[in-house]
C-alpha positions in Angstrom: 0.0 0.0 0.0 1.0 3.3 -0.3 2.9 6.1 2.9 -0.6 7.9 2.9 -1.9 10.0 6.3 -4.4 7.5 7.3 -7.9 9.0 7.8 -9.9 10.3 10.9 -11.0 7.4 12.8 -14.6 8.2 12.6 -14.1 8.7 8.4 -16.7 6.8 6.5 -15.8 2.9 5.9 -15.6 1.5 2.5 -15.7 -2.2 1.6 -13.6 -2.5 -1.7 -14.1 -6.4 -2.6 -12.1 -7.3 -5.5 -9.8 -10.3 -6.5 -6.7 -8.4 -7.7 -5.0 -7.1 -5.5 -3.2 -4.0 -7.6 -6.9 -3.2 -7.4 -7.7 -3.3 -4.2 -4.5 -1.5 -3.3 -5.4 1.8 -5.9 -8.6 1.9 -4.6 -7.2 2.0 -1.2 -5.1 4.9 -1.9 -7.9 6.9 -4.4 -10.3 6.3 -0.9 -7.7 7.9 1.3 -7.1 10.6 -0.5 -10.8 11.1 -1.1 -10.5 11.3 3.4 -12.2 7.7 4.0 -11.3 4.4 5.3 -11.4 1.1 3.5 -11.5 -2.7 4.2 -10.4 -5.3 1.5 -12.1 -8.2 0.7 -10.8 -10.4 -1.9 -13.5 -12.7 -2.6 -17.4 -13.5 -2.5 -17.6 -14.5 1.4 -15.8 -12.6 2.7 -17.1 -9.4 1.4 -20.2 -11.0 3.0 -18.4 -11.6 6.2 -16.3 -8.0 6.0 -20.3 -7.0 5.6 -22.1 -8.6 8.6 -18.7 -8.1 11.1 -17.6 -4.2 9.9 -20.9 -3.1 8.6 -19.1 -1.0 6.0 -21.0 2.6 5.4 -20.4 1.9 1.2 -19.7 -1.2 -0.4 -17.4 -1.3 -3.8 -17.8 -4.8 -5.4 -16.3 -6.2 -8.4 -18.3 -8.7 -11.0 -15.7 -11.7 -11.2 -14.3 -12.9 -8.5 -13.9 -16.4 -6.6 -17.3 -17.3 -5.3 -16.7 -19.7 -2.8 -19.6 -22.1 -1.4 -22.1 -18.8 -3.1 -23.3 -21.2 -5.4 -22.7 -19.1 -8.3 -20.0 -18.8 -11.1 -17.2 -16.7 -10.3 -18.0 -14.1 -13.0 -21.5 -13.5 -11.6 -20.2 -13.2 -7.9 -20.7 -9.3 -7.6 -24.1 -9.6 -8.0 -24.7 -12.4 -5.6 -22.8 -10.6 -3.0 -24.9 -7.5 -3.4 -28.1 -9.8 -3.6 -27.4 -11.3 -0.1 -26.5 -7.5 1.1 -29.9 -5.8 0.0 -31.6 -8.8 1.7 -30.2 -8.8 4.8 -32.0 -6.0 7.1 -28.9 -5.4 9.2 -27.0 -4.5 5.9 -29.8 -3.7 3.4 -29.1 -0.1 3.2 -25.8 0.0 2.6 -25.0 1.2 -1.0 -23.5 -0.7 -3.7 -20.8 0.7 -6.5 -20.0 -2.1 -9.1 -16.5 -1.5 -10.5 -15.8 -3.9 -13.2 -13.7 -3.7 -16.9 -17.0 -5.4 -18.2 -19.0 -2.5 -19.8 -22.0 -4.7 -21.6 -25.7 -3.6 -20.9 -26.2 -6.7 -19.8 -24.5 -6.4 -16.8 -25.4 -3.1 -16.0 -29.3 -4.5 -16.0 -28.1 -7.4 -13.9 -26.2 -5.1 -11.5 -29.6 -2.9 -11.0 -31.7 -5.9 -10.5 -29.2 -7.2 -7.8 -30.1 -4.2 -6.0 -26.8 -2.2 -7.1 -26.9 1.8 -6.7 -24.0 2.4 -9.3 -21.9 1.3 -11.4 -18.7 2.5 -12.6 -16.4 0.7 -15.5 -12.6 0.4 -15.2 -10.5 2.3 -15.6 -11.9 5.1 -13.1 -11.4 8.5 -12.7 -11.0 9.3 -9.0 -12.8 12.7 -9.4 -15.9 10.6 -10.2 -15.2 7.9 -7.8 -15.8 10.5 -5.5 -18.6 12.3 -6.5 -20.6 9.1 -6.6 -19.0 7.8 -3.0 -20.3 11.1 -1.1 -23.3 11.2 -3.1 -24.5 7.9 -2.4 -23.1 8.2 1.5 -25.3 11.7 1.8 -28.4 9.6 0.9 -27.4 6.9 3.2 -27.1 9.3 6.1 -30.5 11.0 4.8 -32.2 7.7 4.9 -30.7 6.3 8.4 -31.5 10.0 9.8 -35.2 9.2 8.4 -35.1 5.6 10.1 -34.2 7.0 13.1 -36.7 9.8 13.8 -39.3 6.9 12.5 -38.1 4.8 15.2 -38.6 7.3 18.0 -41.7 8.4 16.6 -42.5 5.2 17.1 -41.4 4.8 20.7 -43.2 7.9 21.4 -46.3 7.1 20.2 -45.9 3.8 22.5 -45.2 5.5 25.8 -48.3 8.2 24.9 -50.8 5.0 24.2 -48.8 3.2 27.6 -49.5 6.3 29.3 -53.3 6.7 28.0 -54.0 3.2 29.5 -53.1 3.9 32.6 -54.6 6.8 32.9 -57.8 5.6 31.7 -57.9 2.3 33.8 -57.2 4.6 37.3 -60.2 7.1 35.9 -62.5 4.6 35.8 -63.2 3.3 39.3 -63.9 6.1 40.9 -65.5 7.9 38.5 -67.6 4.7 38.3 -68.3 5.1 42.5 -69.3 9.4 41.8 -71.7 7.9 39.4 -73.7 5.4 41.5 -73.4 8.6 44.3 -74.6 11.0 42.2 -77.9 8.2 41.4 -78.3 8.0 44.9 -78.9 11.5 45.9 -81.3 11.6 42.5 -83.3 9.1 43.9 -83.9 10.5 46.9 -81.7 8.0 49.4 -80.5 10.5 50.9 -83.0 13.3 51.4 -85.3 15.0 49.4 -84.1 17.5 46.6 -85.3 20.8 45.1 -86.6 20.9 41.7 -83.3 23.0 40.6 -80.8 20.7 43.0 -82.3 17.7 41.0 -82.2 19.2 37.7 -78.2 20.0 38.4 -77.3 16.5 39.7 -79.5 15.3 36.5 -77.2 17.1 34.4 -74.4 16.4 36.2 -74.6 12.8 36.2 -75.4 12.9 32.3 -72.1 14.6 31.9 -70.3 12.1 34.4 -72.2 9.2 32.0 -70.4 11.3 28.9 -66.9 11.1 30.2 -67.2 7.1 31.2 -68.4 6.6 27.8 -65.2 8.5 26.7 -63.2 6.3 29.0 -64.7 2.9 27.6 -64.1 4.2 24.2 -60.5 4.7 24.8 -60.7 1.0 27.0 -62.2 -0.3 23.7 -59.8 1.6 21.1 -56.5 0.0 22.3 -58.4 -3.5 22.6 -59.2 -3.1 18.8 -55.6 -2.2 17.8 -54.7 -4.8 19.5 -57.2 -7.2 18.4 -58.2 -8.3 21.5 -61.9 -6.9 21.7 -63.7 -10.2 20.7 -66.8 -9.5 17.8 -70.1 -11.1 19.4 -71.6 -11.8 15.6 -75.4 -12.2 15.4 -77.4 -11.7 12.1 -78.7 -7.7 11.9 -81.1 -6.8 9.6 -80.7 -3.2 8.4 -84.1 -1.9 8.4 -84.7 -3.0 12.1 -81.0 -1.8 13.2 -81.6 1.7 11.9 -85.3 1.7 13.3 -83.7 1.3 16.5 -81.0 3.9 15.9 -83.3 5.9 15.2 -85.6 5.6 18.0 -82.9 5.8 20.6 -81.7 9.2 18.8 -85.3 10.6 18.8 -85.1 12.9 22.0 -82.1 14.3 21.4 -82.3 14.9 17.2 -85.8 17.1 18.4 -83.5 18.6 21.1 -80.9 19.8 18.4 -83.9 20.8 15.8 -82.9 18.2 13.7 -84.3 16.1 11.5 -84.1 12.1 10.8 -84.8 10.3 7.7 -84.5 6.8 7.0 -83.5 5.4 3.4 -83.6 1.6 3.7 -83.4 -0.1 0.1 -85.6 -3.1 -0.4 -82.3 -4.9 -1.5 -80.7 -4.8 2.2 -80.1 -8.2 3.6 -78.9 -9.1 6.9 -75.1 -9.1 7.9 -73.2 -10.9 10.7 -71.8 -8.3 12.8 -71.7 -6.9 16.8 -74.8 -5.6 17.2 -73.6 -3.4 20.4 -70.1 -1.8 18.5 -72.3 -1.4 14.6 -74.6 1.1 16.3 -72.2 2.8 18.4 -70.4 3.5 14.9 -74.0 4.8 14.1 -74.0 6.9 17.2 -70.4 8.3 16.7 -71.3 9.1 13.3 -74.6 11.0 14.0 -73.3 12.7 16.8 -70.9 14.6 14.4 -73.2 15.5 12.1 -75.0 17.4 14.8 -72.4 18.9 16.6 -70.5 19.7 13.7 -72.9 22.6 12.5 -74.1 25.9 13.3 -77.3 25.0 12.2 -79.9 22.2 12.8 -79.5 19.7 9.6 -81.3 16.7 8.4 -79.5 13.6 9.0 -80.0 10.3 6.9 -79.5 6.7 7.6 -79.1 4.6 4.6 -78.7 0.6 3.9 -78.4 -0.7 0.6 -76.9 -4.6 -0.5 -73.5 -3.8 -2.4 -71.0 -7.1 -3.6 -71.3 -9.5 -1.0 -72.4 -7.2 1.6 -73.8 -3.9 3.0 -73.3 -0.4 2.5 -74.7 2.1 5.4 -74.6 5.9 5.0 -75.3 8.7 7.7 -75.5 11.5 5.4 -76.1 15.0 6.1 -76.4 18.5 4.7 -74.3 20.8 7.5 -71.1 22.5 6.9 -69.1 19.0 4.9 -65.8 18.6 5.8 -62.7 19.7 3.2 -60.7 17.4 1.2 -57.6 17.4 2.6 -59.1 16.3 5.8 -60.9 13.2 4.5 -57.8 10.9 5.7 -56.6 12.1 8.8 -60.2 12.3 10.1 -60.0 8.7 11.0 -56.5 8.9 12.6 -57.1 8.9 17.0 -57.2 12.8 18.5 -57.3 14.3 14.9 -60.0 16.8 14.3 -60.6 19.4 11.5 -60.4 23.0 12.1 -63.1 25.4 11.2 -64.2 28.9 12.3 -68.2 28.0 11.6 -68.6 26.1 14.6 -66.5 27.2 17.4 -68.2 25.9 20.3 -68.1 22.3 19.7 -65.5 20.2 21.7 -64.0 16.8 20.3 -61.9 14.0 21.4 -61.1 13.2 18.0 -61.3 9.7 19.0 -65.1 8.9 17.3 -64.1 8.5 14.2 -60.6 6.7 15.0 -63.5 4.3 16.8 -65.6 3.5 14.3 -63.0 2.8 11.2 -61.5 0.2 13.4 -64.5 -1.6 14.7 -65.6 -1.5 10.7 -62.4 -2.9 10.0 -62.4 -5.5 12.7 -65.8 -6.7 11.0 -63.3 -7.0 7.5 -65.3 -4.0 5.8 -64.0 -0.4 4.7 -65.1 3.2 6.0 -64.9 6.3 4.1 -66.5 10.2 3.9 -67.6 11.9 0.7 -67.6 15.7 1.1 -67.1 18.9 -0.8 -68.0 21.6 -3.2 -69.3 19.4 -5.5 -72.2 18.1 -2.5 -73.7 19.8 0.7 -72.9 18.3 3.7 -71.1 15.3 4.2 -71.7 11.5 3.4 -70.2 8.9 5.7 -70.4 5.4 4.1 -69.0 1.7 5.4 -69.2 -1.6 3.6 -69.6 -4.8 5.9 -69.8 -8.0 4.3 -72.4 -10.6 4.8 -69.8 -12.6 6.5 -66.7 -10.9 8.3 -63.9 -12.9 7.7 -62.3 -15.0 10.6 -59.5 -13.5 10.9 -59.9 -9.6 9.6 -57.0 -8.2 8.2 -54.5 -5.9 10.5 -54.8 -2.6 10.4 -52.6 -0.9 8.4 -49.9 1.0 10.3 -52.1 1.5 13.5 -54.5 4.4 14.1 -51.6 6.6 15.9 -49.1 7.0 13.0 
């Protein structure tokens, strides 16, 4: 080798695998001019080995050289090497350079299919050996940097729904206990009340009832990421389902000024779903659609047969909801911003509820909205039978 000041110690690390060593040896010196280190490997294995042991930020591989137990020719070994690299997760983003005196198409196709992310024919200029080095060793840092901040997104996100579940489980009991108190003095066990005392613990106790329902939400959100909440199927048919919907909405639509309209197709057949989550979807759903306006609005519940299954809109004609907020709608605590309804409060967790109970049931949830309609248009598709074992969910509700 050539009297060359060696690099910093924390330099980047380059792999050069060839079988010559005159090769390896300019190389060597054109790196260390360049500023970085270098390892040698002079064949297929132990490139590999130099790969797994060093974990080399760059890799430059020749084409031919002696394959060893690879079980591939010797002029094909590059590729093999790089192959095994780009499959192995502890080592798959480590860029490739092929270096070879081969300059046939062919070989450039089979050095991108092998995963390659250059290729440069003999002889070199070092000027472009260069150029290609730090370019390919800026993206790797990019995409590592990338990796990273994914990763402690992701522990994040873990200690925040760690920290959620704890928080919920200690809120319940006693929350649970000022409930059954609160019933108590309502019902007289303890003295008699005043019209107005009555009507406050009335409306306190409905509010206490609210943030329970918040808390078993949450209780049931993590179950359902997890898929641990178990489905109790039984056949509903929609036109009885939405009946009762409808009923047990009744009060409170006349309270808002609203109005409730049912659009059951003669085509709806039954599906096999939880009877208890399916309306609760219905209840998140119609609950937005009257606290999400200024104004009272008419609200309908549709069910009509679609494929092998059922689709069920609640569909209103308020304030709709923009575009660009059609996906993250469904993500837990998201909510969309608007200056027509200022007064109405939201744990963003309703609609991060229903899409996974729909999903848990194998079917799909979706909102139509914008200038081309008034209002908005909630739909999900359940199928006649969910499948036994629904599909994950796709990258969680937090991300």
């Amino acid at each position: 080798m050539s009297e060359l000041a060696p690099p910093p110690a924390d330099a980047p690390l380059i792999l050069v695998a060839d079988d010559v060593p005159a090769n390896v040896e300019l190389l060597f010196d054109q790196l260390h001019v360049l500023g970085f280190r270098a390892v040698a490997a002079y064949d297929g294995p132990a490139a590999l080995r130099v790969c797994a042991d060093r974990h080399p930020d760059l890799c430059i591989l020749d084409v031919s050289m002696p394959a060893g137990d690879l079980g591939v020719d010797d002029r094909s070994t590059g590729f093999e090497v790089c192959r095994r690299i780009k499959r192995d997760p502890r080592t798959a983003r480590i860029p490739v350079i092929f270096v070879t005196a081969l300059n046939d198409t062919t070989d450039r196709v089979k050095a991108i299919e092998a995963g390659g992310d250059d290729f440069l024919t003999k002889p070199h200029n070092r000027l472009v050996l260069g150029a290609r080095v730090r370019s390919l060793l800026k993206l790797k840092a990019a995409t590592d940097a990338l990796e990273e901040s994914l990763r402690k997104q992701k522990e994040l996100e873990k200690v925040r729904d760690d920290l959620m579940k704890m928080i919920v489980h200690d809120l319940k009991s006693p929350l649970t206990s000022m409930i059954g108190a609160m019933e108590m003095l309502v019902d007289g066990d303890f003295g008699p009340l005043s019209g107005d005392q009555r009507r406050a613990l009335v409306d306190t106790e409905s509010r206490a009832q609210d943030l329970l329902s918040l808390i078993e939400d949450l209780l049931e959100l993590a179950k359902l990421e997890e898929s641990r909440l178990p489905l109790h199927l039984e056949p509903l048919r929609p036109g009885s389902l939405l009946n009762e919907v409808s009923r047990e909405w009744e009060l409170r639509v006349q309270q808002e000024r609203a109005q409730l309209v049912l659009d059951v197709h003669a085509d709806a057949r039954p599906v096999e779903a939880d009877q208890a989550l399916v309306k609760r979807v219905f209840s998140n759903l119609i609950q937005n659609a009257l606290t999400h306006s200024a104004r009272a609005v008419t609200v309908t519940l549709g069910a009509r047969a679609e494929g092998e299954g059922t689709l069920f809109t609640v569909a209103d004609d308020g304030v709709g909801i923009p575009p660009e907020y059609h996906d993250i709608i469904f993500r837990k605590f998201e909510q969309v911003k608007t200056l027509h309804i200022p007064r109405v409060r939201s744990s963003g967790l309703g609609l991060a509820f229903c899409k996974l109970v729909v999903e848990a049931h194998g079917g799909r949830i979706w909102v139509k909205s914008g200038p081309e309609q008034r209002g908005s248009a909630f739909h999900f598709w359940l199928p006649d039978h969910p499948p036994a074992s629904p599909p994950p969910i796709a990258g969680g509700l937090g991300s």
